[in-house]
N, C-alpha and C positions, 0 to 999 in steps of 0.2 A: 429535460429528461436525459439527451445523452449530447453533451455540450463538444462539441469538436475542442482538439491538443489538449485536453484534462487529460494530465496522467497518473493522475489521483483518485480514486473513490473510497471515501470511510461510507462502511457501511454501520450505518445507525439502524439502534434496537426499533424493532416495529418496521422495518425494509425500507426504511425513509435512506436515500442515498444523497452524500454530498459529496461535489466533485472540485477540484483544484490541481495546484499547478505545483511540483515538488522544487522548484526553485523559489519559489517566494516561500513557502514553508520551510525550507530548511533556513532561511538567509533569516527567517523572524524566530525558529527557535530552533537553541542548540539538542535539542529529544529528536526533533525530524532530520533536522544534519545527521545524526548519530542513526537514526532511521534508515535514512538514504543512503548511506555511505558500505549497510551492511552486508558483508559477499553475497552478489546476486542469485536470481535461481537456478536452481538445479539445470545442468545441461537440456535436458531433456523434460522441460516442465510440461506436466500432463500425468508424469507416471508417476505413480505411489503418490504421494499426500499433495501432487501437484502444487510444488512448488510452495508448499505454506512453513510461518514457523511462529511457534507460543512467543507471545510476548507478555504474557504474564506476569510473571519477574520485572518489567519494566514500571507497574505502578497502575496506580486507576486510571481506565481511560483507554491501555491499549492490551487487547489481549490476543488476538494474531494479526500475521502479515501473509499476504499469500499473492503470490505472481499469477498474473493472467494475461497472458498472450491476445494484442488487438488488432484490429486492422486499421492500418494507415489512413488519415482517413487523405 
Protein backbone atom coordinates (compact mmCIF):
# COMPACT_ATOMS: atom_id res chain seq x y z
CA UNK A 1 0.00 0.00 0.00
CA UNK A 2 2.66 2.65 0.74
CA UNK A 3 6.01 0.75 0.03
CA UNK A 4 9.07 2.56 1.68
CA UNK A 5 12.01 4.71 -1.07
CA UNK A 6 9.26 4.25 -4.09
CA UNK A 7 9.72 7.58 -5.62
CA UNK A 8 7.35 6.78 -8.20
CA UNK A 9 3.50 6.36 -8.18
CA UNK A 10 1.57 6.10 -11.71
CA UNK A 11 -1.73 6.50 -10.81
CA UNK A 12 -3.89 4.13 -12.74
CA UNK A 13 -7.53 4.71 -13.88
CA UNK A 14 -9.96 3.28 -11.19
CA UNK A 15 -7.34 4.74 -8.14
CA UNK A 16 -5.38 1.31 -8.38
CA UNK A 17 -1.77 2.95 -7.67
CA UNK A 18 1.56 1.52 -8.72
CA UNK A 19 4.64 2.40 -7.02
CA UNK A 20 8.54 2.06 -8.38
CA UNK A 21 11.88 3.43 -8.39
CA UNK A 22 12.94 6.22 -11.26
CA UNK A 23 16.22 4.83 -11.52
CA UNK A 24 15.50 1.50 -12.99
CA UNK A 25 12.74 3.21 -15.16
CA UNK A 26 14.70 5.58 -16.69
CA UNK A 27 17.89 3.08 -17.23
CA UNK A 28 15.05 0.43 -19.09
CA UNK A 29 13.38 3.36 -21.17
CA UNK A 30 14.54 6.36 -23.00
CA UNK A 31 10.47 8.17 -22.37
CA UNK A 32 11.25 8.02 -18.49
CA UNK A 33 14.96 9.34 -18.81
CA UNK A 34 13.43 12.16 -20.87
CA UNK A 35 10.60 12.05 -18.01
CA UNK A 36 12.99 12.40 -15.21
CA UNK A 37 15.39 14.62 -16.53
CA UNK A 38 12.51 17.27 -16.96
CA UNK A 39 13.10 20.85 -15.07
CA UNK A 40 11.94 20.12 -11.68
CA UNK A 41 8.94 21.62 -9.69
CA UNK A 42 8.03 24.78 -9.16
CA UNK A 43 10.07 26.52 -6.23
CA UNK A 44 7.30 26.52 -4.16
CA UNK A 45 5.15 23.43 -5.10
CA UNK A 46 1.84 23.56 -3.30
CA UNK A 47 0.77 26.84 -5.07
CA UNK A 48 -1.30 27.29 -8.19
CA UNK A 49 -1.51 23.76 -10.04
CA UNK A 50 0.95 22.38 -7.50
CA UNK A 51 3.49 21.48 -9.19
CA UNK A 52 1.67 19.46 -12.23
CA UNK A 53 2.42 19.55 -16.15
CA UNK A 54 0.20 18.03 -19.33
CA UNK A 55 1.94 15.38 -20.82
CA UNK A 56 -0.53 14.93 -23.38
CA UNK A 57 1.56 15.68 -26.32
CA UNK A 58 3.87 12.81 -25.16
CA UNK A 59 1.53 9.88 -26.61
CA UNK A 60 -0.80 7.15 -25.03
CA UNK A 61 -0.19 6.34 -21.83
CA UNK A 62 0.99 9.63 -20.25
CA UNK A 63 -1.09 12.37 -19.66
CA UNK A 64 0.17 14.43 -16.54
CA UNK A 65 3.19 14.71 -14.16
CA UNK A 66 2.63 16.34 -11.00
CA UNK A 67 5.18 16.75 -7.89
CA UNK A 68 4.25 15.90 -4.34
CA UNK A 69 6.19 16.67 -1.62
CA UNK A 70 6.90 13.28 0.98
CA UNK A 71 8.28 12.59 4.14
CA UNK A 72 11.48 10.94 4.58
CA UNK A 73 10.66 7.93 5.57
Amino acid sequence: QAPLCADVVFQLQGGHRVFAHRVYLATACSRFYDLFTLEGPPETVGEGDGGSRDLSSWGRGFLSLHWEPVADP
